[in-house]
C-alpha positions in Angstrom: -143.4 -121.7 -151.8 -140.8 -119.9 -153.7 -138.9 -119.6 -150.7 -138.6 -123.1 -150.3 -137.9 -124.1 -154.1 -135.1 -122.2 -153.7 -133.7 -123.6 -150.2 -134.8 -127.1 -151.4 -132.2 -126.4 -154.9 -129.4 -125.0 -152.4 -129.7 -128.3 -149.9 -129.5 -130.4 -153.5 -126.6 -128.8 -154.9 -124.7 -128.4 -151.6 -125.2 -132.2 -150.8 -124.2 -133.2 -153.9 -120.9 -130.8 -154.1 -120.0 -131.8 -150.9 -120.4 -135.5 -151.1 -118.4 -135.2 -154.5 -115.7 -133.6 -153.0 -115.4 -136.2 -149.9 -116.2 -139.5 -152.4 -113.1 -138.1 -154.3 -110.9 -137.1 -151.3 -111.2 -140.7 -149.5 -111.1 -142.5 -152.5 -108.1 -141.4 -153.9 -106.4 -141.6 -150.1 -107.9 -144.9 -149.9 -106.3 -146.1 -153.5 -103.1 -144.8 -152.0 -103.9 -147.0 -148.4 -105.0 -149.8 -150.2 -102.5 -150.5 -153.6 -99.7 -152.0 -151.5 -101.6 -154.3 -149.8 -103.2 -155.8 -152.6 -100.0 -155.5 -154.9 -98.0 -157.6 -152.1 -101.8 -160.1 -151.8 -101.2 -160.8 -155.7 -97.3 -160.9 -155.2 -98.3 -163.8 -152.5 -101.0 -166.2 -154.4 -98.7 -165.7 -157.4 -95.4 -166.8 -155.3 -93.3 -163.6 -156.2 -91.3 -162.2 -153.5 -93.2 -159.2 -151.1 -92.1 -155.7 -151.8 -92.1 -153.4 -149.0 -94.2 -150.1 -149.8 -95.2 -147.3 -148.1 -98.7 -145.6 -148.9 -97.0 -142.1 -149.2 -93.7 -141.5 -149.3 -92.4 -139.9 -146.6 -88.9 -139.7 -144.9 -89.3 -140.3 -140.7 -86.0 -138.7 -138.6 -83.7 -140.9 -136.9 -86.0 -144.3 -138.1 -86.4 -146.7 -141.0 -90.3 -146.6 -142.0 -89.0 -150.4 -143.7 -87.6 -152.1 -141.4 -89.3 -154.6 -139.3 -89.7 -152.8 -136.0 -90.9 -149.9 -137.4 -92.9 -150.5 -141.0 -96.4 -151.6 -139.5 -96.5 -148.4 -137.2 -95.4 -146.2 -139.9 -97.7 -147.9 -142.3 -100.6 -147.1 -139.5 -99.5 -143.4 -139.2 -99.3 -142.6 -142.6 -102.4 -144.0 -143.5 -103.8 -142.1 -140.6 -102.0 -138.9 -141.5 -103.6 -139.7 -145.3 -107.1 -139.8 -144.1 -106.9 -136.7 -141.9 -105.7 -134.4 -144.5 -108.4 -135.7 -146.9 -110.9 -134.6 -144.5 -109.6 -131.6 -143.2 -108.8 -130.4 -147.0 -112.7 -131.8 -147.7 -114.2 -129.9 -144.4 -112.9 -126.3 -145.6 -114.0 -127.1 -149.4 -117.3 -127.7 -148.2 -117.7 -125.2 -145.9 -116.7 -122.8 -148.7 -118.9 -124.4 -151.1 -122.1 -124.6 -148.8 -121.3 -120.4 -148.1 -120.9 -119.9 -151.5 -124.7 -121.3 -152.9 -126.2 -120.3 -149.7 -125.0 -116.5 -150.5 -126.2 -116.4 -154.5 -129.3 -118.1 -152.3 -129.7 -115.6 -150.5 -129.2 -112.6 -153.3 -132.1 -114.5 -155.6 -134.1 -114.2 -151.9 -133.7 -110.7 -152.4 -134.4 -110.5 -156.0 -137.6 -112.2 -155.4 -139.2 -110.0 -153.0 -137.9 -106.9 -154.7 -139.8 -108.4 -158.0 -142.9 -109.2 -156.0 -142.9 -105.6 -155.0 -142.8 -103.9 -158.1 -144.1 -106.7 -160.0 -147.5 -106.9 -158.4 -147.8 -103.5 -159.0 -148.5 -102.9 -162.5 -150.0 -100.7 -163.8 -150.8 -98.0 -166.5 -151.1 -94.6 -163.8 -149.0 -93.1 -160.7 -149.3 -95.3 -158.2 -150.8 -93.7 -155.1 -149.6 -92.4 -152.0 -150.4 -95.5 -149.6 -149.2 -97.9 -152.5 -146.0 -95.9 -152.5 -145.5 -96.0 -149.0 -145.6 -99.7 -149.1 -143.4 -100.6 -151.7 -140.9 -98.1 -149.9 -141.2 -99.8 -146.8 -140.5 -103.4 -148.4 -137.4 -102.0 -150.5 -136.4 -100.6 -147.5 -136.0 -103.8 -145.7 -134.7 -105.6 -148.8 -132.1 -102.6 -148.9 -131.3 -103.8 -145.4 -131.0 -107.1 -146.3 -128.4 -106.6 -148.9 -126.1 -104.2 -146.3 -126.4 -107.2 -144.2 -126.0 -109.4 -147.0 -122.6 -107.8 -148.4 -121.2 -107.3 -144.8 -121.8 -111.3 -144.6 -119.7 -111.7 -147.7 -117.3 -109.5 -146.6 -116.3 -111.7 -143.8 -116.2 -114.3 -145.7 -113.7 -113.4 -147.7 -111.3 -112.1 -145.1 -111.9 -116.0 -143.9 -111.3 -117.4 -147.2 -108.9 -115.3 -148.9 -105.6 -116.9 -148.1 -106.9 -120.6 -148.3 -108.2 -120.1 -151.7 -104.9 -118.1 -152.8 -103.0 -121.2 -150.8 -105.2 -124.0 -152.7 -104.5 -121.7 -156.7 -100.4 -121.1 -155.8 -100.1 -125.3 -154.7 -101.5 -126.2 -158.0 -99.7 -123.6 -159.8 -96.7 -124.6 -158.4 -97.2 -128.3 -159.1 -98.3 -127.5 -162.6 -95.5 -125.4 -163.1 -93.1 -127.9 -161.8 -94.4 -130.5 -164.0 -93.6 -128.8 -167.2 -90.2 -128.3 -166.2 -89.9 -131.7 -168.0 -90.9 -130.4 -171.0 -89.2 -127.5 -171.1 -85.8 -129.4 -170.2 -86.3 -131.8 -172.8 -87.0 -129.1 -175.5 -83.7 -127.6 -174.1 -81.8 -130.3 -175.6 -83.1 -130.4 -179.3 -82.5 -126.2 -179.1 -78.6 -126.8 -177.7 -78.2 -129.6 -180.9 -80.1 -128.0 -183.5 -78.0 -124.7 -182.6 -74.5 -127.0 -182.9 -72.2 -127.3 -185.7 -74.1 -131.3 -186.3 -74.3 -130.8 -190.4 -70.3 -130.9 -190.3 -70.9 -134.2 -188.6 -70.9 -137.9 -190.7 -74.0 -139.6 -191.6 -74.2 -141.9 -188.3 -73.6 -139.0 -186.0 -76.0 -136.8 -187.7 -78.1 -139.7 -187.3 -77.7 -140.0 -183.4 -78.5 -136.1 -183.5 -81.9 -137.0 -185.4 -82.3 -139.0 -182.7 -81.9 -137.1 -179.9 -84.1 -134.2 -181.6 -86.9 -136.6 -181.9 -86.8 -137.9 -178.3 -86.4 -134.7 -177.2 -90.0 -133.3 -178.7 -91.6 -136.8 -177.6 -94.0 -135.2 -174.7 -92.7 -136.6 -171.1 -95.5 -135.6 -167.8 -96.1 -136.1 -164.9 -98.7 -138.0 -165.1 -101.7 -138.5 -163.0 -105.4 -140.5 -163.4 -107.0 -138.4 -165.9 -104.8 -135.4 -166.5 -101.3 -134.5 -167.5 -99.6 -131.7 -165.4 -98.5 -129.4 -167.9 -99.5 -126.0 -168.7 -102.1 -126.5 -171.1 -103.7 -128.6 -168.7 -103.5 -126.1 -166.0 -105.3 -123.7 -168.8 -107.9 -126.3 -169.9 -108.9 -126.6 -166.2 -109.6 -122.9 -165.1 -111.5 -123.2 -168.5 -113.1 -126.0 -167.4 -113.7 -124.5 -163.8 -115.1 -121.2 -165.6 -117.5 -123.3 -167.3 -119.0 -125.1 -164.5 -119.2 -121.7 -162.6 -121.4 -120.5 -165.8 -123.6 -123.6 -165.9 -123.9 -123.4 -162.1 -125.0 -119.7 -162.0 -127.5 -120.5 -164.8 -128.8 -123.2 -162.6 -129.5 -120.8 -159.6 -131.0 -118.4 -162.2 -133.3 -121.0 -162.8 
């Protein structure tokens, strides 16, 4: 029965990981697909002129994605080209995922029928010689399970390694990216407040005030509920390290 608690919490939290990560994968390709057409649907009840928009922007060789031969089938393919990458990039994430609670599945397998060997057991004298051959044998096979167990994980990892490192260095380098802003726009109140402004009059020191305050005002890249700066990118392996705390207590459980 404790077998099956235990399978029966892995299919739960798997399905629900999984079906997270595709609801959020479509949907936001699907947002993408979708806010053209019915940005140019209000444009047309309203009687404002049609703007021509891509879902993603891409650049096709030797064509114009706008033009009128060519917009619908580009408009097709992209959205197509959307879609597949969502599921492709959802497939490995859940296939990762599912591994990942199925292994700490199995490990508390192994926990619980190494504790139901000793743990029946107890007692205030030596145990005897056939009682001690047959917790040997039974922490003998959950010694073989673990070998098994770790070689298991072991290829796992060689299979996972470099899309994981791939998935951290793409949002590093976007989060990266997106505080050059920042740090460009700090670059300017630096280069002014290390000028010779005080020897400047009163309405060009004032135009310096002003550069120095819209140089501190915070400018990201901004998308639905995030910034991409740096202390995001912190406040999100944070984040991530508390979920893989809460999670681990939940298989503990």
């Amino acid at each position: 029965m404790e077998e099956v608690a235990i399978y029966r919490k892995v299919i739960i939290y798997t399905t629900f990981a999984t079906v997270s990560l595709a609801s959020a994968g479509l949907s936001t390709c699907s947002l993408y697909v979708f806010e053209p057409i019915v940005t140019n649907l209000f444009y047309f009840i309203t009687n404002q002129p049609l703007v021509r928009e891509q879902p993603f922007q891409a650049v096709y060789p030797f064509i114009d994605q706008y033009s009128d031969k060519y917009f619908l089938a580009c408009y097709i393919h992209l959205t197509y080209g959307g879609y597949c990458t969502a599921t492709v990039f959802n497939g490995i994430d859940s296939v990762f995922i599912t591994a990942c609670f199925h292994i700490a599945a199995q490990f508390k397998l192994i926990t619980m029928k190494i504790r139901n060997s000793l743990g029946n057991t107890q007692q205030n004298h030596p145990f005897s010689a056939a009682k001690n051959r047959e917790v040997r044998h039974k922490l003998i096979a959950a010694i073989n399970e673990q070998i098994k167990l770790f070689d298991v994980i072991d290829l796992f990892i060689k299979a996972f390694t470099l899309i994981i490192m791939m998935h951290f260095i793409s949002v590093a380098l976007i989060i990266g990216i997106g505080s050059i802003n920042l740090l460009k726009s700090l670059d300017i109140c630096k280069m002014v407040c290390d000028s010779d402004w005080y020897y400047l009059d009163v309405n060009n020191q004032k135009m310096i005030h002003m550069l120095i305050l819209r140089g501190q005002m915070a400018k990201f890249v901004k998308v639905p509920f995030f910034e991409v700066t740096l202390t995001a990118y912190t406040k999100i392996m944070s984040t991530a390290g508390s979920y893989i705390t809460l999670l681990n207590n939940m298989l503990k459980n």
